[in-house]
FISEMAR-581101 format. One record per residue: x, y, z of N, C-alpha, C, O in turn. Coordinates in steps of 0.2 Angstrom, whole numbers, padded with zeros to 4 digits, always signed. Example, Ala and Ser with C-alpha at 12.3 -4.5 7.8 and 13.67 -1.06 7.14 Angstrom:
+0066-0028+0039+0062-0022+0039+0066-0016+0039+0071-0017+0042/+0064-0011+0035+0068-0005+0036+0064+0000+0039+0067+0006+0040/
This chain:
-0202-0034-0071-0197-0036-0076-0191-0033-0075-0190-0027-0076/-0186-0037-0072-0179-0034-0074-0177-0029-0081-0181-0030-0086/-0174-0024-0080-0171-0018-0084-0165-0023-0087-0162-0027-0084/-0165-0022-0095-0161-0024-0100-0157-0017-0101-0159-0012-0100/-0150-0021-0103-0144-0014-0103-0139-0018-0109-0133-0020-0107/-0142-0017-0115-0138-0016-0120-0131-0016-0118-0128-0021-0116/-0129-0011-0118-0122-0009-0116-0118-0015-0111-0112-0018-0111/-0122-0015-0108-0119-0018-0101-0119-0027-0103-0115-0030-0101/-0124-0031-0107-0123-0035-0109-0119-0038-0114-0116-0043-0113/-0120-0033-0120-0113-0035-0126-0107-0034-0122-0103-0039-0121/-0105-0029-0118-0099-0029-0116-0097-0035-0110-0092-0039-0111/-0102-0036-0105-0101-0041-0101-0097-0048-0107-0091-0050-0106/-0102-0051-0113-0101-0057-0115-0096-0055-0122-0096-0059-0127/-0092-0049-0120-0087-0048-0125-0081-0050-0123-0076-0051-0128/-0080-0051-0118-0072-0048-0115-0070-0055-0115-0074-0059-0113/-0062-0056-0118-0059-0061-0118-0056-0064-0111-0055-0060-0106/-0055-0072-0112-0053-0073-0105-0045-0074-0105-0044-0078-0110/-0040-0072-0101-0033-0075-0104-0032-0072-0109-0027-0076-0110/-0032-0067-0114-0029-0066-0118-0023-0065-0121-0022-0061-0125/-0018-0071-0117-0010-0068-0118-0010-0078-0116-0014-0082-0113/-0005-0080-0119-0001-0087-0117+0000-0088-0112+0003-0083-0110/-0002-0094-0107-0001-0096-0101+0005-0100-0100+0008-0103-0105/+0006-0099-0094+0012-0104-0093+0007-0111-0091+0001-0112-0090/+0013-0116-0091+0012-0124-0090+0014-0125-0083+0019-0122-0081/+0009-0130-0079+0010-0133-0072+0011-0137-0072+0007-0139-0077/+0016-0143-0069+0015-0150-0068+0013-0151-0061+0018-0151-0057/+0009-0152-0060+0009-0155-0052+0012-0160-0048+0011-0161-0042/+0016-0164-0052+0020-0170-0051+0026-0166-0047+0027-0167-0042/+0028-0161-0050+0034-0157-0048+0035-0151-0043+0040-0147-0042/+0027-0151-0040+0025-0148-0034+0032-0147-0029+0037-0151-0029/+0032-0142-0025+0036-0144-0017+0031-0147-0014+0025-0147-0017/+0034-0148-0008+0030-0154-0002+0024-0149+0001+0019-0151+0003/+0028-0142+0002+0020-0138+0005+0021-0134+0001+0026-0133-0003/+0014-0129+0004+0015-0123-0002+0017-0117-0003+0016-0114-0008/+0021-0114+0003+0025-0109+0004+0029-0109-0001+0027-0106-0006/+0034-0111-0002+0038-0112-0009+0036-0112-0016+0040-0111-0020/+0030-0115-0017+0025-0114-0025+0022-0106-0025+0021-0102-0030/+0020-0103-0017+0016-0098-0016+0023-0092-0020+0022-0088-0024/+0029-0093-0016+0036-0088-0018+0035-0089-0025+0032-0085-0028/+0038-0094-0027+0039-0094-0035+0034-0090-0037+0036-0084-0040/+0028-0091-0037+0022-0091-0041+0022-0082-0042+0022-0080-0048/+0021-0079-0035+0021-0072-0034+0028-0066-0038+0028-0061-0040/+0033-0074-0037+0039-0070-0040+0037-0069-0050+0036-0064-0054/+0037-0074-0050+0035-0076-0058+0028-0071-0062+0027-0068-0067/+0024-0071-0057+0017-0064-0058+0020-0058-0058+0017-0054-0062/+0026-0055-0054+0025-0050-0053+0032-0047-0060+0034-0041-0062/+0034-0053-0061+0042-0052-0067+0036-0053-0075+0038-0053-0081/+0030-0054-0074+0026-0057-0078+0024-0050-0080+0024-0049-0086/+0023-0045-0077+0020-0036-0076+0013-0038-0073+0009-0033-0075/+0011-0042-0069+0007-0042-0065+0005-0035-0060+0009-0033-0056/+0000-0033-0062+0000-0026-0057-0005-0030-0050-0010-0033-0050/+0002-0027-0044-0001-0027-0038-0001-0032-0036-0005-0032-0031/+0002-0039-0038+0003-0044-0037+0001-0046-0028-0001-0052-0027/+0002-0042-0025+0003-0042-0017-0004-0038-0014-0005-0036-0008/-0008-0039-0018-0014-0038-0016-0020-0044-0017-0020-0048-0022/-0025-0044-0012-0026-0050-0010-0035-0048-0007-0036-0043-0005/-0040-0055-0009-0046-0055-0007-0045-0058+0000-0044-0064+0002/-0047-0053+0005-0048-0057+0011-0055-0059+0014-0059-0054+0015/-0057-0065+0015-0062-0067+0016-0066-0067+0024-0069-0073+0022/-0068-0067+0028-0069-0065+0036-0080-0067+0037-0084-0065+0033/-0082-0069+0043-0088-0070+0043-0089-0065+0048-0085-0064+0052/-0095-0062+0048-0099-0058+0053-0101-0063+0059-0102-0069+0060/-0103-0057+0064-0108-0061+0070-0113-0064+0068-0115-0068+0072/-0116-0063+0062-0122-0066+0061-0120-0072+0056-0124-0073+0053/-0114-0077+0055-0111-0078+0049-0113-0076+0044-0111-0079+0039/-0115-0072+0043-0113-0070+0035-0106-0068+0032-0101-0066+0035/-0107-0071+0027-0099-0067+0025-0097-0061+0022-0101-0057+0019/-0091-0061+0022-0089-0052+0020-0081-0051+0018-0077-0051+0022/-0080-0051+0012-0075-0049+0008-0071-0041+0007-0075-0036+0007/-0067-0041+0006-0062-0033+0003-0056-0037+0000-0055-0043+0000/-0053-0031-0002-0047-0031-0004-0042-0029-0002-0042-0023-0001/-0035-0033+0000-0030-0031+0005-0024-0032+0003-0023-0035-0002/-0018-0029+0006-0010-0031+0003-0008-0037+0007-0009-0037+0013/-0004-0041+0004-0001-0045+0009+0008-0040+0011+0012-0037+0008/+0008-0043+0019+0013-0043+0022+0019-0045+0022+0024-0043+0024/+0018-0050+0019+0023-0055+0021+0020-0062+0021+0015-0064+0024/+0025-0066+0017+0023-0074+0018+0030-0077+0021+0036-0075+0019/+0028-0081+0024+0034-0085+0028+0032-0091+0031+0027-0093+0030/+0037-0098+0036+0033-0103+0038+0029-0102+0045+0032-0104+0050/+0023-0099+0046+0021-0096+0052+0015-0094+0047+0009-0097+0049/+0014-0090+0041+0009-0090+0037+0008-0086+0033+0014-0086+0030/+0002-0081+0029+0001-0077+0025+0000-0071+0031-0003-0073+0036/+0002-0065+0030+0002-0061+0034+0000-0051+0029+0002-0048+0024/-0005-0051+0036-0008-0042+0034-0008-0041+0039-0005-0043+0043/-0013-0035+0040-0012-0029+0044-0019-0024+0044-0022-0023+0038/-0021-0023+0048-0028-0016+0050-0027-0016+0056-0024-0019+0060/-0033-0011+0056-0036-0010+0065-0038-0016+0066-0041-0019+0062/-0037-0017+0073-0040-0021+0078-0047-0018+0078-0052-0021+0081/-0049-0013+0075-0057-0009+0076-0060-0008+0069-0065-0005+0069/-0057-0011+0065-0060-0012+0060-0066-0017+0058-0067-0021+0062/-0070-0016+0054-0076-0023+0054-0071-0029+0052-0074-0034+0054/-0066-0031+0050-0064-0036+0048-0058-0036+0054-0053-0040+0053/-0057-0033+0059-0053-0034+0065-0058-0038+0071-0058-0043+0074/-0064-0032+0071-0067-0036+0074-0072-0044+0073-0075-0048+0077/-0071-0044+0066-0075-0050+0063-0070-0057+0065-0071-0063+0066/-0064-0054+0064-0057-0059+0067-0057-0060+0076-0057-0066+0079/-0058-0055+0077-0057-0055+0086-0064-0061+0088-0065-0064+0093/-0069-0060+0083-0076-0064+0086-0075-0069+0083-0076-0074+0086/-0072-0072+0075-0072-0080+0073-0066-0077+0071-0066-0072+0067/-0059-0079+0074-0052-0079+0070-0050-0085+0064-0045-0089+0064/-0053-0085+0060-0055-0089+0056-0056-0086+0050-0060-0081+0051/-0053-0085+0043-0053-0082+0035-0052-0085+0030-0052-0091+0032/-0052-0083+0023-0050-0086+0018-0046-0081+0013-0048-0076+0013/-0039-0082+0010-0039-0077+0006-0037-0080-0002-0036-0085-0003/-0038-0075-0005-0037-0077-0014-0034-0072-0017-0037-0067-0017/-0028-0073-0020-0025-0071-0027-0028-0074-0031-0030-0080-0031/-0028-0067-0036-0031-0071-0041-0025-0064-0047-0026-0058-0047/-0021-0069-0053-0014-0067-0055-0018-0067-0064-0017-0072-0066/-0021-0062-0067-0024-0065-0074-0021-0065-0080-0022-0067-0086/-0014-0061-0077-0008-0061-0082-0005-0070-0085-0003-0072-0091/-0006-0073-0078-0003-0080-0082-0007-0085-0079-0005-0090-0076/-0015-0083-0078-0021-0088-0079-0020-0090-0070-0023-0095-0069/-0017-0088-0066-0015-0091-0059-0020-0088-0055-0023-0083-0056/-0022-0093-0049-0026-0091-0045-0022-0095-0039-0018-0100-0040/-0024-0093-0033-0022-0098-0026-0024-0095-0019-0023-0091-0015/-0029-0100-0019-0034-0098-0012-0031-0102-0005-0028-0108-0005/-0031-0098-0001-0028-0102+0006-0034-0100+0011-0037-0095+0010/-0037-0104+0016-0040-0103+0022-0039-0106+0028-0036-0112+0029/-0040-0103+0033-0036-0107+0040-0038-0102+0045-0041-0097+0044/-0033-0104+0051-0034-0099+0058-0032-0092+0057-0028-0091+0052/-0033-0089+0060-0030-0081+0061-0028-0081+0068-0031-0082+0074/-0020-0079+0067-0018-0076+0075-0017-0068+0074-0015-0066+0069/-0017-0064+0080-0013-0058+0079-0006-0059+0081-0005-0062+0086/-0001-0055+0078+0005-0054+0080+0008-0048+0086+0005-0043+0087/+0011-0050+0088+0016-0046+0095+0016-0036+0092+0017-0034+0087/+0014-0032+0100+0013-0027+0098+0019-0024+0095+0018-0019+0091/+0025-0027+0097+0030-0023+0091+0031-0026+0084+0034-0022+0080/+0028-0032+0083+0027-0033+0073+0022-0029+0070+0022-0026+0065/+0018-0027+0077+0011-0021+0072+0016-0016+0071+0015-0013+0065/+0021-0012+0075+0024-0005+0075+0029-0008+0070+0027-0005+0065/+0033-0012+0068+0036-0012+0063+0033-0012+0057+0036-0008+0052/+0028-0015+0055+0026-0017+0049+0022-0010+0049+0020-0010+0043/+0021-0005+0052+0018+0001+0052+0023+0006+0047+0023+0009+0041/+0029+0007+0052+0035+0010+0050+0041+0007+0045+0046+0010+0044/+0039+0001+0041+0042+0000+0036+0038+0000+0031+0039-0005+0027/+0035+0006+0030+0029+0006+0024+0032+0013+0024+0037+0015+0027/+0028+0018+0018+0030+0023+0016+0024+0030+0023+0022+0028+0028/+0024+0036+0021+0023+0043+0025+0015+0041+0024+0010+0042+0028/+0016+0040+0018+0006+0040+0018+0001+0034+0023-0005+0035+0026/+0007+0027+0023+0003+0023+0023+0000+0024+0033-0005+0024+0037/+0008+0026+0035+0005+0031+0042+0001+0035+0043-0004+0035+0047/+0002+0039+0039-0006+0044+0039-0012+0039+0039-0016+0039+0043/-0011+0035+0035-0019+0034+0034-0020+0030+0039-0026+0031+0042/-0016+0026+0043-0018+0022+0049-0019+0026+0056-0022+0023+0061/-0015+0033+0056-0017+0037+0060-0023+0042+0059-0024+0046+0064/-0026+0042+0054-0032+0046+0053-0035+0040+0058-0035+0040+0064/-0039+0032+0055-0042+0029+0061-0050+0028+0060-0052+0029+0054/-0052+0026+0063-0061+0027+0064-0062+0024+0057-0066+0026+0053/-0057+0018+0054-0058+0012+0048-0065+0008+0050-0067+0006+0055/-0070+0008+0044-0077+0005+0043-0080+0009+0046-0086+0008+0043/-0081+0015+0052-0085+0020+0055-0090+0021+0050-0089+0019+0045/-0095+0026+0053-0098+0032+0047-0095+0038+0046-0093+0043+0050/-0095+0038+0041-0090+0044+0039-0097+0053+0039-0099+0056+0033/-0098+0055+0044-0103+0061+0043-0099+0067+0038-0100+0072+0042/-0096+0069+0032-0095+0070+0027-0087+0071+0025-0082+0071+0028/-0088+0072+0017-0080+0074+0016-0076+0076+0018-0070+0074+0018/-0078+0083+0021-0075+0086+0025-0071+0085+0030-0065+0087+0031/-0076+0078+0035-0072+0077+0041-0067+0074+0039-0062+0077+0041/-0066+0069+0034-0060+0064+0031-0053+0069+0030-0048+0068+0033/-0055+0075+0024-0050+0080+0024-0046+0083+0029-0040+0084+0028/-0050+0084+0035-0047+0088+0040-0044+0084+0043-0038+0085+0043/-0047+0078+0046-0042+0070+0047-0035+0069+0047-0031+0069+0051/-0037+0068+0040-0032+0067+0035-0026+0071+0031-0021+0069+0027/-0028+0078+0034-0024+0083+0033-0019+0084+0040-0013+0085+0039/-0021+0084+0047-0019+0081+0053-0013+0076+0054-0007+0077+0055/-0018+0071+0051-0012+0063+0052-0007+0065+0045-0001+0063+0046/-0009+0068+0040-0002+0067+0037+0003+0073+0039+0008+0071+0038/+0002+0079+0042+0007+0083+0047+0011+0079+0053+0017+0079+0055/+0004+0076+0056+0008+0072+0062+0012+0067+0060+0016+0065+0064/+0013+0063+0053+0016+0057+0050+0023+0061+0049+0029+0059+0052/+0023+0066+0046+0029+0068+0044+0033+0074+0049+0038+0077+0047/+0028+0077+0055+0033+0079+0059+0034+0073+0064+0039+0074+0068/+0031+0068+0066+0033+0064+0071+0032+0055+0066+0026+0052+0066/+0038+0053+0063+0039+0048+0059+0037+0043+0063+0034+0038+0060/+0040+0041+0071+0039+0037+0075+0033+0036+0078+0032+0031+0082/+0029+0039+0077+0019+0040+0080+0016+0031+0076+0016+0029+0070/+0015+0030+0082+0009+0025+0082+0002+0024+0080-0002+0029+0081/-0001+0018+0078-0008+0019+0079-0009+0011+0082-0009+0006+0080/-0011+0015+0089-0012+0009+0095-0016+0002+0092-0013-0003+0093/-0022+0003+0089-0026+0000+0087-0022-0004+0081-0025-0009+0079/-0015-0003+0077-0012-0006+0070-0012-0014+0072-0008-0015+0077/-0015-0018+0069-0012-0025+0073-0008-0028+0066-0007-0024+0061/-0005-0034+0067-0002-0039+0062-0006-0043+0062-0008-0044+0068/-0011-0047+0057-0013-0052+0059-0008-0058+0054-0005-0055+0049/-0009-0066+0054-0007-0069+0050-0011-0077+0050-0012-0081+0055/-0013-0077+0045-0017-0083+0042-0011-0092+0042-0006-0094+0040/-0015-0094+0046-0010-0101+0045-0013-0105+0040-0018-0107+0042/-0012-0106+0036-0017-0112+0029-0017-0118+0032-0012-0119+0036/-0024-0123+0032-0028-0127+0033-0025-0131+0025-0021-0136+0024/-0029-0125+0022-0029-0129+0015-0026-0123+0011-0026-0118+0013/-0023-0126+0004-0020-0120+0000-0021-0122-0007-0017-0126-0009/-0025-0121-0009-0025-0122-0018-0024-0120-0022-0028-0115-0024/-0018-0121-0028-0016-0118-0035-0021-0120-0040-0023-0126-0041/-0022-0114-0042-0026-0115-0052-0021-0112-0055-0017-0109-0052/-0022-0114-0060-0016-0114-0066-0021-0115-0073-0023-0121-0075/-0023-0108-0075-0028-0111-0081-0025-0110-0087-0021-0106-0089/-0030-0117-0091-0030-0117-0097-0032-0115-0103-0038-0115-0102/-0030-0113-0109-0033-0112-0113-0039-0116-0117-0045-0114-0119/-0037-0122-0116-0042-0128-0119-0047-0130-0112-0051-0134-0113/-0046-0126-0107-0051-0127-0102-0050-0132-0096-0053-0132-0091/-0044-0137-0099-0041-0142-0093-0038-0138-0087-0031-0138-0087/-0040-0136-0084-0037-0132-0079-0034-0136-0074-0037-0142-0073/-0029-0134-0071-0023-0138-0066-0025-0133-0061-0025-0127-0060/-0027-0140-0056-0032-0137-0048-0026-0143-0044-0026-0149-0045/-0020-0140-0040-0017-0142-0033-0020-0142-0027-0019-0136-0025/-0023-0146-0022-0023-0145-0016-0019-0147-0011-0019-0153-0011/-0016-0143-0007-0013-0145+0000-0018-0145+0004-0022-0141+0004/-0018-0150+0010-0021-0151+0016-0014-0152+0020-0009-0155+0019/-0015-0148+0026-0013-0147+0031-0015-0156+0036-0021-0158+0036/-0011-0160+0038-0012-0165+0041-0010-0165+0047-0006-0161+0047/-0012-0168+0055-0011-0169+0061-0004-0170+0063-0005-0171+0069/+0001-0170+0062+0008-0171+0059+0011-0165+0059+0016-0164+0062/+0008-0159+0055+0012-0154+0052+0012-0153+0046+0012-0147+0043/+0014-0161+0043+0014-0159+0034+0009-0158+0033+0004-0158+0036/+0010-0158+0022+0005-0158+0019+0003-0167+0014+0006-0172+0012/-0003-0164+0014-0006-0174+0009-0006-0167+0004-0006-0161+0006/-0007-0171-0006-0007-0166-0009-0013-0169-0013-0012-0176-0013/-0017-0168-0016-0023-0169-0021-0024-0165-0027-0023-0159-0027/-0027-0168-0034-0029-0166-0037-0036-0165-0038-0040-0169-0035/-0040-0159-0042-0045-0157-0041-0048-0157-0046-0044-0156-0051/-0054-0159-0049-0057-0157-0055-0059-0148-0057-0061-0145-0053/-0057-0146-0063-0057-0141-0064-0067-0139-0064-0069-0133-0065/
């Protein structure tokens, strides 16, 4: 018999969904693709006090397909794609290198928004990896030069001394690489806005990428 958890059930079925007024979507008043709905939307979440706005679920399949999710910052969106960054030796470096193929999702709970994109993965030129490295803050170098991302870590210890290492080496030598940093960027197939409601009518957008280059645009049942 499954273990019942008091605690863990009243709390699960207590928690309000949306607690705060949503904004309104028209879907009629869409742009033609979704780069420009994605700008707004991000901008409008993060003036909303949206915390971390720019962090994102990335979706990626194993050798065996299984799938495998985390959590990541986004890079940069532009017309080329949605764009991040790890090791090339990463489990989701190498899950890319064998099916370059993802999905990603914001999900914004400040104004009910959600917006999933999935599509191809390219990597970017080894000089957008050293850029997008060196235009982050002292730490986020250190962490990318400590290294050995998804490994077995054989104890705290090792992490420390690492990590104590790479951040001497970040801040006496600013210009230090990590050979392995790639850019990757997601090109959207498909990209879809939620926009939910209180009354439960929730406002589901989808773009479809077409043979052409544009986009066809559909509605979804919520």
């Amino acid at each position: 018999m499954p273990t019942r958890d008091d605690a863990f059930e009243a709390t699960l079925h207590s928690l309000p969904v949306w607690d705060t007024p949503l904004p309104s979507f028209n879907p009629s008043e869409a742009p033609a693709s979704p780069l420009p709905l994605f700008r707004a939307w991000f901008v409008e979440a993060a003036r909303a006090g949206q915390a971390e706005p720019h962090t994102m679920d990335l979706a990626t399949v194993d050798a065996d397909g299984r799938p495998d999710v985390r959590t990541v910052m986004l890079h940069g969106a532009d017309e080329r794609g949605w764009h991040f960054a790890s090791h090339a030796t990463s489990a989701k470096g190498r899950q890319l290198a064998a099916r370059p193929y993802a999905a990603l999702n914001f999900y914004w709970p400040v104004q009910g928004r959600q917006i999933r994109l999935r599509g191809p993965v390219t990597t970017g030129t080894p000089e957008e990896a050293y850029e997008d490295l060196h235009v982050r803050s002292t730490g986020a170098l250190a962490a990318a030069l400590v290294g050995h991302q998804s490994e077995p870590l054989p104890s705290p210890d090792a992490l420390r001394a690492a990590s104590e290492a790479a951040w001497a080496r970040a801040q006496a030598e600013p210009t230090a690489h990590a050979p392995t940093w790639t850019r990757y960027v997601l090109a959207p197939s498909e990209a879809e806005f939620f926009q939910g409601d209180a009354a439960r009518r929730h406002v589901r957008l989808r773009y479809t990428r077409e043979e052409t280059g544009g986009w066809s645009r559909e509605l979804l049942w919520p």
